[in-house]
N, C-alpha and C positions, 0 to 999 in steps of 0.2 A: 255657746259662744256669747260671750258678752259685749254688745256692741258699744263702743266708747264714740264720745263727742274726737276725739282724736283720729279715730281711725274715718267717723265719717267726713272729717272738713281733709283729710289727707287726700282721701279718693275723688273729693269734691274738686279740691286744691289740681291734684293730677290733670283729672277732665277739664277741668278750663285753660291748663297750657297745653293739651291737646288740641283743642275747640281754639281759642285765641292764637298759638302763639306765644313767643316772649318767654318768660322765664320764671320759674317757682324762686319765692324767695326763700331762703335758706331760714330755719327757724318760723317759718309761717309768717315771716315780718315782724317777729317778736323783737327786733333789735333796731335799737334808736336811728342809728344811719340806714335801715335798709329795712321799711316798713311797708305795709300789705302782704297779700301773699304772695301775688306775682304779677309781672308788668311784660309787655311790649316797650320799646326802647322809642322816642321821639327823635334821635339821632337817626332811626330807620325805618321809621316809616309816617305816614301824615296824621291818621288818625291811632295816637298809643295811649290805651286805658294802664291804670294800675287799678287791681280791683282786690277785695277784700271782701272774698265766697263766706257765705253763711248757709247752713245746711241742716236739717231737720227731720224726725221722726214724724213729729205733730201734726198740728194742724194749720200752722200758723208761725212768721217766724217775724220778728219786729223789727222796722226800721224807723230809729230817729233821728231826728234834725240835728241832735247831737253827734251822732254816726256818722251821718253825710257829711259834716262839718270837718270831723277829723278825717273823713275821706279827702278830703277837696283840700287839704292840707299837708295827706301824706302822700298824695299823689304827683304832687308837683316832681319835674316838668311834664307830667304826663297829665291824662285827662280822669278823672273818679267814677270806678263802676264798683255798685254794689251785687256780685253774682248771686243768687237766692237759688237753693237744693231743696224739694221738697223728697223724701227717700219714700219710695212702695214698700219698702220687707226692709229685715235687717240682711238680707243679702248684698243691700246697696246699690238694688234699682231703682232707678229715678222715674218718679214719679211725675215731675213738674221743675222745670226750668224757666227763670226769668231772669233779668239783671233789669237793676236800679238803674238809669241817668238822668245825667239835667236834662231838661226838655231843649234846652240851646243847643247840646253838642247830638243830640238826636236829629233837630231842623239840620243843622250843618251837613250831618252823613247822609239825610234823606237827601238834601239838596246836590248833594256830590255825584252819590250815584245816579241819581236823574239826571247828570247833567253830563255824566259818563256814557249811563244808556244811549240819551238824544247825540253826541257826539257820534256814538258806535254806531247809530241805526241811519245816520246821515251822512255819513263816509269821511267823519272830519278825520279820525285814524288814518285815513290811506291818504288827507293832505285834500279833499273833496271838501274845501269849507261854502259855506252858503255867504255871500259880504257883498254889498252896495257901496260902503263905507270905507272898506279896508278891514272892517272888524266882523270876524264871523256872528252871525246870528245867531247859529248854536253853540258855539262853545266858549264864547267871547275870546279867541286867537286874534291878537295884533297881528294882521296880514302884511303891512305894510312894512312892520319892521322885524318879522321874520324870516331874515335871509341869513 
C-alpha cells in the first residue's frame, strides 16, 4: 500500500470534525470562497475555530508565521487553529496530537471555562448567586436587572 500525503490529511481532516465538530470543507478548502479544511460555525456557537490540519510520517512537521498569517485570514468570522497529526505506522495511528492557537484566544477559553466551573460549583446555575452588590461574585450576573 502506498500511503499518499492525500489519504493521510483525509483521515486527519475526518478526525478533527469528529473531535471539533462543524463541518469538513468540500475540496480540503482548496476553493477561494470556502477555505481551511473545516470549521464550526460562529452563528452557533461562542468559541468557533476554522482550522487547517497538517499531518505527518516524520519527525517534525513546520509552522510558519507565514501560515498562521493566512490562517488568521482564512478564518474569519471564525477564530485560526493549526490541528498538527503526528502518524505511528502507515496504518494511520496517531501518534501525537496538538493544535496551534494564539495565546489570546487560549486565556479567553481558559478564562470561560474557569468561570463556568466556579459558577457550577457555587450554585449560580440553579439561580444561587453570591452578591452584596447586586452583582454576583462568581459569575459577574447583573442581579438587580435580571428579572
Amino acid at each position: 500500500m502506498s500511503l499518499t500525503t492525500r489519504k493521510m490529511s483525509d483521515a486527519h481532516e475526518e478526525w478533527l470534525v469528529d473531535l471539533f465538530g462543524g463541518r469538513k470543507t468540500k475540496g480540503s478548502g482548496n476553493q477561494w470562497h470556502n477555505q481551511m479544511d473545516g470549521r464550526t460555525s460562529s452563528r452557533e456557537v461562542a468559541y468557533a475555530f476554522a482550522w487547517d490540519g497538517k499531518s505527518t510520517l516524520g519527525k517534525s512537521v513546520g509552522v510558519t508565521r507565514e501560515m498562521w498569517t493566512k490562517a488568521v485570514e482564512q478564518a474569519v468570522p471564525e477564530r485560526p487553529m493549526l490541528p498538527l497529526r503526528w502518524y505511528a505506522n502507515e496504518r494511520l495511528e496517531s501518534a501525537l496530537d496538538l493544535v496551534v492557537l494564539s495565546a489570546y484566544d487560549l486565556a479567553e477559553l481558559i478564562d470561560s471555562a474557569n468561570r463556568w466551573e466556579a459558577a457550577k460549583a457555587n450554585g449560580c446555575l440553579l439561580g444561587m448567586h453570591t452578591s452584596h452588590d447586586g452583582t454576583c461574585e462568581v459569575c459577574g450576573a447583573d442581579l438587580v436587572d435580571a428579572s
